[in-house]
C-alpha positions as CSV (number, residue, x, y, z in Angstrom):
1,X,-8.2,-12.6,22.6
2,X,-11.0,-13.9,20.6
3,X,-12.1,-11.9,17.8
4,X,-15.0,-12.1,16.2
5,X,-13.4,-10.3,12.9
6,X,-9.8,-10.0,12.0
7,X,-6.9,-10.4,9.3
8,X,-3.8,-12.6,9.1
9,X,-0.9,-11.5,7.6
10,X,1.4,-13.5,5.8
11,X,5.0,-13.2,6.8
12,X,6.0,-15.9,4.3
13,X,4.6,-14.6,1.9
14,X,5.7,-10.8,2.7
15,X,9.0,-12.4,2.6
16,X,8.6,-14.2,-1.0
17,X,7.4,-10.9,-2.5
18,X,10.2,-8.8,-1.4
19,X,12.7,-11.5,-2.6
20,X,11.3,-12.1,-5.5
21,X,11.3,-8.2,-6.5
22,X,14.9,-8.2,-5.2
23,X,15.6,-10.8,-8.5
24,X,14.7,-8.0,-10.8
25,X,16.8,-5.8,-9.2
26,X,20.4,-4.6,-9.7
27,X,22.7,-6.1,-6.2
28,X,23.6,-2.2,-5.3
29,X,19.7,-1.2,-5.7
30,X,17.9,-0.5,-2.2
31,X,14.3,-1.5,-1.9
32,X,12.0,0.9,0.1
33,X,9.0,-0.9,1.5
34,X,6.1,1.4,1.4
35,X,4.5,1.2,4.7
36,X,1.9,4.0,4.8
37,X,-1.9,3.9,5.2
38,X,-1.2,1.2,8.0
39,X,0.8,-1.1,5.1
40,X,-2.1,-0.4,2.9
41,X,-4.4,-1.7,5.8
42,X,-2.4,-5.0,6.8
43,X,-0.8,-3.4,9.5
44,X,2.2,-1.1,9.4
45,X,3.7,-2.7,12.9
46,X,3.1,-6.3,11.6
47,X,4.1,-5.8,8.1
48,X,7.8,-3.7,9.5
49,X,8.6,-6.8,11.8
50,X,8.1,-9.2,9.6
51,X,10.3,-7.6,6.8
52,X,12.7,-5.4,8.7
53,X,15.4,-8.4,8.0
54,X,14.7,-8.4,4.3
55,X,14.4,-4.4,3.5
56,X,16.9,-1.2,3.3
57,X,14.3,1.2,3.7
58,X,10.8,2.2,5.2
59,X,8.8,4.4,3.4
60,X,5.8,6.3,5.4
61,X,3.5,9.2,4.6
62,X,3.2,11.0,7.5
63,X,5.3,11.8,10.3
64,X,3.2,10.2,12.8
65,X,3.8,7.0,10.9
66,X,7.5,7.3,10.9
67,X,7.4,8.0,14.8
68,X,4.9,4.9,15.4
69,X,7.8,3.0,13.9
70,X,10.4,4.1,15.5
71,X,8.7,3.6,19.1
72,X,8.0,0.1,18.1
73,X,11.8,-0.6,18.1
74,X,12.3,-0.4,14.0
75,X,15.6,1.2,12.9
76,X,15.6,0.6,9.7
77,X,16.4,4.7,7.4
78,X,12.6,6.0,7.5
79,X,11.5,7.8,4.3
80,X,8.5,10.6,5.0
81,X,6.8,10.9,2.0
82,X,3.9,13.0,2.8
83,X,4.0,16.6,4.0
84,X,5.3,17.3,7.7
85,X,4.3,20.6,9.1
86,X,7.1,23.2,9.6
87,X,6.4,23.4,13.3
88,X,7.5,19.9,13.2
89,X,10.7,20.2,11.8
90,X,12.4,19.6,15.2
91,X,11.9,15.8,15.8
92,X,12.5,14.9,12.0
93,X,16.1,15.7,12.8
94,X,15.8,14.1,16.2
95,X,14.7,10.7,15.2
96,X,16.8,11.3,12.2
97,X,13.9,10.6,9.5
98,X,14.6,11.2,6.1
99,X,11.9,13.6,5.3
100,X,10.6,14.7,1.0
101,X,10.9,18.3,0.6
102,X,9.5,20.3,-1.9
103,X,9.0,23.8,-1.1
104,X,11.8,26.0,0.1
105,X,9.8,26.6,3.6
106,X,10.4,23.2,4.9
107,X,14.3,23.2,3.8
108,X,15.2,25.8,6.0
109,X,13.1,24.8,9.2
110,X,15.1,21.6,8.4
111,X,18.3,23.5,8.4
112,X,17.5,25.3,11.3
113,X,16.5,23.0,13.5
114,X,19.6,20.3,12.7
115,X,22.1,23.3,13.6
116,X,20.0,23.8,16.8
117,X,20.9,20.3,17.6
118,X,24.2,19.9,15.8
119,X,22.9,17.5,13.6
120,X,22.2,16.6,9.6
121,X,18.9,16.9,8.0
122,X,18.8,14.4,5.2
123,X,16.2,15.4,2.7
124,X,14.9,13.6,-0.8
125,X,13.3,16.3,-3.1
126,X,10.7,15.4,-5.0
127,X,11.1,16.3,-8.4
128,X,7.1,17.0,-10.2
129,X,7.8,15.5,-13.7
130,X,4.1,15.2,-14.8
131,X,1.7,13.5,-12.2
132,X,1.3,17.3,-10.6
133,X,0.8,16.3,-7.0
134,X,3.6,17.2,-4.7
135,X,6.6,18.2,-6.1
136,X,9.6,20.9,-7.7
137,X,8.5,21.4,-11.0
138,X,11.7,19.6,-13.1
139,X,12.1,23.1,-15.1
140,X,12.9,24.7,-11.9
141,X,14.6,21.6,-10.2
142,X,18.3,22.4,-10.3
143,X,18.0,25.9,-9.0
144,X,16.1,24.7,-6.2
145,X,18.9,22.1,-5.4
146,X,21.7,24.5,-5.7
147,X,19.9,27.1,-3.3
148,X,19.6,23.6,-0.5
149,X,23.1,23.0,-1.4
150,X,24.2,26.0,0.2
151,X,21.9,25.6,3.9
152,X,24.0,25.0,6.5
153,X,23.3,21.2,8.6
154,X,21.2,19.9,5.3
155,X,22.0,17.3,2.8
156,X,20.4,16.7,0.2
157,X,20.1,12.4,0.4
158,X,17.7,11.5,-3.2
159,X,16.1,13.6,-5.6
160,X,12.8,11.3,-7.1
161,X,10.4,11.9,-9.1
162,X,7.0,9.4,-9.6
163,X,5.1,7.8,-12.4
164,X,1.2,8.8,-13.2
165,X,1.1,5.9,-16.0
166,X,3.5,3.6,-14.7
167,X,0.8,0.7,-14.6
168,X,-0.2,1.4,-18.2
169,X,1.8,-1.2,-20.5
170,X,0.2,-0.5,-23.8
171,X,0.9,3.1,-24.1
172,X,4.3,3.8,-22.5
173,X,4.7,7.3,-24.3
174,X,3.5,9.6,-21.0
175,X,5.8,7.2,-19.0
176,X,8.8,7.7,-21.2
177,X,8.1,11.3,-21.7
178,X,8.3,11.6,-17.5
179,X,11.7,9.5,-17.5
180,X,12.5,12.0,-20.1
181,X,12.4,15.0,-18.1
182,X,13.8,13.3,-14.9
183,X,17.0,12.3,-16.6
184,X,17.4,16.0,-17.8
185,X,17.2,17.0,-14.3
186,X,19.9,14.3,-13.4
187,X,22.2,15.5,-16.3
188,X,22.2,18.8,-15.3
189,X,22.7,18.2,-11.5
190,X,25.8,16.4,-13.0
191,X,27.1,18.9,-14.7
192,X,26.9,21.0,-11.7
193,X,29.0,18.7,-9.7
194,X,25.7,18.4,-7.3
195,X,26.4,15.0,-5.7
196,X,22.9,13.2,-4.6
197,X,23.5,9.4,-3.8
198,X,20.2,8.4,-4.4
199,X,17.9,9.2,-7.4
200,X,15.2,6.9,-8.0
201,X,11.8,7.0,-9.9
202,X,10.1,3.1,-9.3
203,X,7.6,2.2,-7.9
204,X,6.4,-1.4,-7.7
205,X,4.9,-1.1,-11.4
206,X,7.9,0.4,-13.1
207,X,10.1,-1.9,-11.2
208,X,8.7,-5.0,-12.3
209,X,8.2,-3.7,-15.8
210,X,10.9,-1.5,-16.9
211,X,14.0,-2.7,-15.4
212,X,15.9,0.2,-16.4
213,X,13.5,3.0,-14.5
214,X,15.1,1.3,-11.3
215,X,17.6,4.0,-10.3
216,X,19.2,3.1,-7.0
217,X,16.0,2.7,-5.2
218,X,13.2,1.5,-5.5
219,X,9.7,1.9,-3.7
220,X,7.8,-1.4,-3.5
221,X,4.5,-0.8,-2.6
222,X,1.3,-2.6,-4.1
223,X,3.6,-5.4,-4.8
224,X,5.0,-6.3,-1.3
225,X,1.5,-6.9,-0.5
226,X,1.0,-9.9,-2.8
227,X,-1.1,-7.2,-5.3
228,X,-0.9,-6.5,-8.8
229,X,-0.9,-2.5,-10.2
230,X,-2.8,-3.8,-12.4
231,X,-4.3,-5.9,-15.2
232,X,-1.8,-4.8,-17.8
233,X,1.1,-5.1,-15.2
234,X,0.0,-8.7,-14.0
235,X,-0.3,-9.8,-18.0
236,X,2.6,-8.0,-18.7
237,X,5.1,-10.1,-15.9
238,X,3.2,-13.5,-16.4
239,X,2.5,-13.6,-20.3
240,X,5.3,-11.3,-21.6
241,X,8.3,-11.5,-19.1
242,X,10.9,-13.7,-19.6
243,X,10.7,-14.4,-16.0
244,X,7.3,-14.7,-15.2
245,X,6.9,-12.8,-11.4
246,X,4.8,-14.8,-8.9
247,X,3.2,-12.4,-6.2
248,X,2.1,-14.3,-3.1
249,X,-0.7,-12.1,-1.3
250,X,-0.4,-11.7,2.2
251,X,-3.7,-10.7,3.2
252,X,-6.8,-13.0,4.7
253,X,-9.6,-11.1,6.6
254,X,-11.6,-13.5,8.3
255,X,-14.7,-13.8,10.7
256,X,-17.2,-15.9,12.1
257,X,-20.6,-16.8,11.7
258,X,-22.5,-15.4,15.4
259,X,-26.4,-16.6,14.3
260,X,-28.3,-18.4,11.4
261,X,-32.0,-18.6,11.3
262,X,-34.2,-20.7,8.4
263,X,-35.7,-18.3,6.2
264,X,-39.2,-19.6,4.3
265,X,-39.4,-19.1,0.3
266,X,-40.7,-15.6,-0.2
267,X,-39.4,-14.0,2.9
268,X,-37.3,-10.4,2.1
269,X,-33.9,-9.9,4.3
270,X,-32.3,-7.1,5.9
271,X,-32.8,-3.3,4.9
272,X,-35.3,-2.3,2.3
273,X,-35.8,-5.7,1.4
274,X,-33.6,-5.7,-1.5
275,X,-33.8,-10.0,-1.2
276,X,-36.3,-12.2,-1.3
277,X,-35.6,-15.8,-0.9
278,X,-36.1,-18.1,-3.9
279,X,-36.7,-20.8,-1.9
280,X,-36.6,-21.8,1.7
281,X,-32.9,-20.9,3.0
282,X,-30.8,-20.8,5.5
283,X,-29.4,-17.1,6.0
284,X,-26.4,-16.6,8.6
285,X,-25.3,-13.6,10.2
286,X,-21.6,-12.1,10.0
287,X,-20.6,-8.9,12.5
288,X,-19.1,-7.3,9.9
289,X,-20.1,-4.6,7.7
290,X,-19.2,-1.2,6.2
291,X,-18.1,0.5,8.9
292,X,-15.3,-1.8,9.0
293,X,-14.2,-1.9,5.3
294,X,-16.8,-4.3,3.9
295,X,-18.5,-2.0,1.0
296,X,-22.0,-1.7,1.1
297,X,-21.8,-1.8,-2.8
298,X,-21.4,-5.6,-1.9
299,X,-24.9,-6.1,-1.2
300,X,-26.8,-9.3,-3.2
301,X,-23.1,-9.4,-5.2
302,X,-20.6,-10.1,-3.0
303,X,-19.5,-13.5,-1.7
304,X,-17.2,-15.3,1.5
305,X,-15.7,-18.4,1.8
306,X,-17.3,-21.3,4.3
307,X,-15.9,-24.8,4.7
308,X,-14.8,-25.1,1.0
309,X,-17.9,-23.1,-0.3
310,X,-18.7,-20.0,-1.4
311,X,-22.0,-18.4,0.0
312,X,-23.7,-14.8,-1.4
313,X,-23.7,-12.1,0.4
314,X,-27.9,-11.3,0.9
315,X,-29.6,-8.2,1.5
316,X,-27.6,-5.2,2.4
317,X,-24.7,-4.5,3.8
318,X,-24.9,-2.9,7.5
319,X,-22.7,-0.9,9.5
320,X,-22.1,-3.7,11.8
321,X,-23.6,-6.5,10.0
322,X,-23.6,-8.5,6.8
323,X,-25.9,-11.6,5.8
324,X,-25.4,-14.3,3.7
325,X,-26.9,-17.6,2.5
326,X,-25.7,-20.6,3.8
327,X,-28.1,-23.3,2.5
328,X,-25.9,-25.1,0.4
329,X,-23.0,-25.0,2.8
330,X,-23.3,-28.6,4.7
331,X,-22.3,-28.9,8.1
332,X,-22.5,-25.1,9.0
333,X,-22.5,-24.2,12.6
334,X,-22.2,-20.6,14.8
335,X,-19.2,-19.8,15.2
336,X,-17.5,-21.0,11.7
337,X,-14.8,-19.3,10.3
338,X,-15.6,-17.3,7.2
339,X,-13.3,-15.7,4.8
340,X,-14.1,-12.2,3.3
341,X,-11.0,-11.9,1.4
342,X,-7.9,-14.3,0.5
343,X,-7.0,-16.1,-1.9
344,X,-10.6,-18.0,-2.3
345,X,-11.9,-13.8,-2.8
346,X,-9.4,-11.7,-4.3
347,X,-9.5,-8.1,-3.4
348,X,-9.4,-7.6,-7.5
349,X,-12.5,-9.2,-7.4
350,X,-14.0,-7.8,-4.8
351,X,-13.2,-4.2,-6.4
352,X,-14.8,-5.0,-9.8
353,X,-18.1,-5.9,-7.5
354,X,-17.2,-2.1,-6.4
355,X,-16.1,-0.3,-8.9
356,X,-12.7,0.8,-7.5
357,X,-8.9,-0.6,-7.5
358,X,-7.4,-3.5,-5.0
359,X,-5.3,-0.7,-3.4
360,X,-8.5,0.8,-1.8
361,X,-10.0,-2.3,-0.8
362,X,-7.1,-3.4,1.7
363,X,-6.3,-0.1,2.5
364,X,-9.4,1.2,3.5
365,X,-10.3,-2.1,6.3
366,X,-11.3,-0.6,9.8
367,X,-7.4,-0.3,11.2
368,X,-8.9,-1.2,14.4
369,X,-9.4,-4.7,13.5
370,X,-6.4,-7.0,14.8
371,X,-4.1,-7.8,12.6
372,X,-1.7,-11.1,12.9
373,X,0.9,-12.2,12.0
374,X,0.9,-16.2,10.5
375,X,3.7,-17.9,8.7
């Protein structure tokens, strides 16, 4: 195989993340690796086989997810995060998924389906505390877990609830106000003598920040990656923390020059002409462009890495196709490597040129575009 585009994954530095979350945590926490969205685009198979040593859990969105990791040979528990349709119900409790409920709808298919097969559905409710996606609201929680209680071949695993301002370390009071309402839920389920082993509420922000939102697990997502949450979460766990947190990421998309051409001063490239050459240049061509990830926003702002150097993205960004100016780069031949993204080209950068968050930048890169793993 010889691709002209592609991305390496990091195993060591998968590896260094999740160990170095595991430092913040209590010895009898689990950690859930969030795997969904294809590992938020580094590739769910790579990403589960280079951790599945190091993690308790896998957390997916969809069911389709869980069952691509349980044909590749992964038997780590499998946490569906995402809605499953009720027709579906059936090979949840065959692969044994763990599956988030939180209508009553999906409970009893559940239920129905694991006596069908003399089996245990294990289900994690998702208690709706204040983000307002999916979710029990938390007023109505305890009712709804006494009524699953009672469904025959059902048991209710983790109740869990998650943050809409977890990320947000200068205001905490929406945060607080959310763990607020979660621990009334817990109190009361106590109360009632409802046993659920697991009840957790972190994420990788809330983790890292607020040791004692852990619970007894805890969903890394962002973070295994090698990404911050965000600005405030970054400054908060390298200015603030009494042990500074070093992320590693794990991500390099790379591809290689396939044509340059010299380009006289006052010549317009690509599209529209939206660049004109200041001076005589050389402009290269890289087969990569927006239909694989590579937002056309980055047109004439945008940068990759070449032998050492940094070279502008020129003109706009294609479906197929990006250009960029090479001039300064000595020694620059076809078939150079060129980085779009690393650690010479964070993807925070790359999302201020955008106008979005890191999450969407790796997430949203072509899945068909190989991903492998590197040490």
């Amino acid at each position: 195989m010889d691709p002209l585009s592609w991305l390496e994954i990091s195993r060591g530095a998968l590896q260094h993340n999740v160990a170095t979350i595991r430092k913040r945590l209590k010895p009898e926490t689990s950690l859930l690796a969030v795997v969904k969205a294809n590992a938020y685009g580094h590739g769910m198979h790579v990403v589960a086989q280079c951790i599945a040593d190091h993690v308790d859990w896998l957390g997916v969105d969809s069911l389709d997810e869980a069952l691509a990791l349980h044909n590749a040979g992964i038997t780590l528990p499998i946490l569906i995060m995402g809605f499953t349709p009720h027709s579906r119900a059936d090979e949840v409790v065959q692969h044994g998924f763990r599956q988030v409920i939180f209508d009553k709808e999906s409970a009893a298919r559940l239920s129905e389906q694991a006596a069908a097969q003399d089996s245990t559905a294990a289900v994690h409710v998702k208690i709706e505390t204040g983000t307002y996606r999916l979710g029990v609201a938390y007023q109505n929680a305890v009712a709804f877990l006494r009524d699953l209680h009672a469904l025959p071949n059902l048991k209710v695993e983790g109740i869990y609830t998650h943050f809409a301002t977890a990320e947000d370390t200068a205001d905490d009071s929406y945060f607080r106000l959310q763990r607020s309402r979660f621990a009334k839920v817990q109190a009361a389920l106590e109360r009632e003598g409802l046993e659920v082993p697991y009840q957790h509420m972190a994420a990788s922000a809330a983790a890292m920040v607020t040791p004692a939102a852990q619970g007894s697990l805890v969903r890394f997502g962002i973070g295994l990656y090698g990404l911050w949450p965000s600005l405030d979460t970054q400054i908060a766990m390298t200015e603030r923390a009494v042990r500074p947190l070093a992320l590693q990421p794990a991500m390099r998309w790379k591809t290689r020059i396939v044509h340059m051409q010299d380009v006289a001063r006052g010549e317009t490239v690509g599209y529209g002409r939206t660049y004109r050459t200041r001076r005589d240049s050389v402009i290269a061509v890289i087969p990569v462009g927006y239909s694989d990830g590579y937002d056309r926003k980055l047109s004439n702002v945008g940068e990759v890495a070449i032998r050492g150097r940094l070279a502008a993205v020129v003109g706009r960004v294609m479906m197929n196709m990006t250009l960029i100016d090479v001039t300064d780069v000595p020694g620059i031949q076809v078939g150079d490597e060129a980085t779009l993204l690393g650690p010479e080209i964070p993807a925070e950068n790359i999302a201020t040129h955008v106008g979005t968050i890191n999450y969407e930048i790796v997430s949203r890169i072509n899945p068909a575009l190989p991903r492998i793993a590197v040490p």
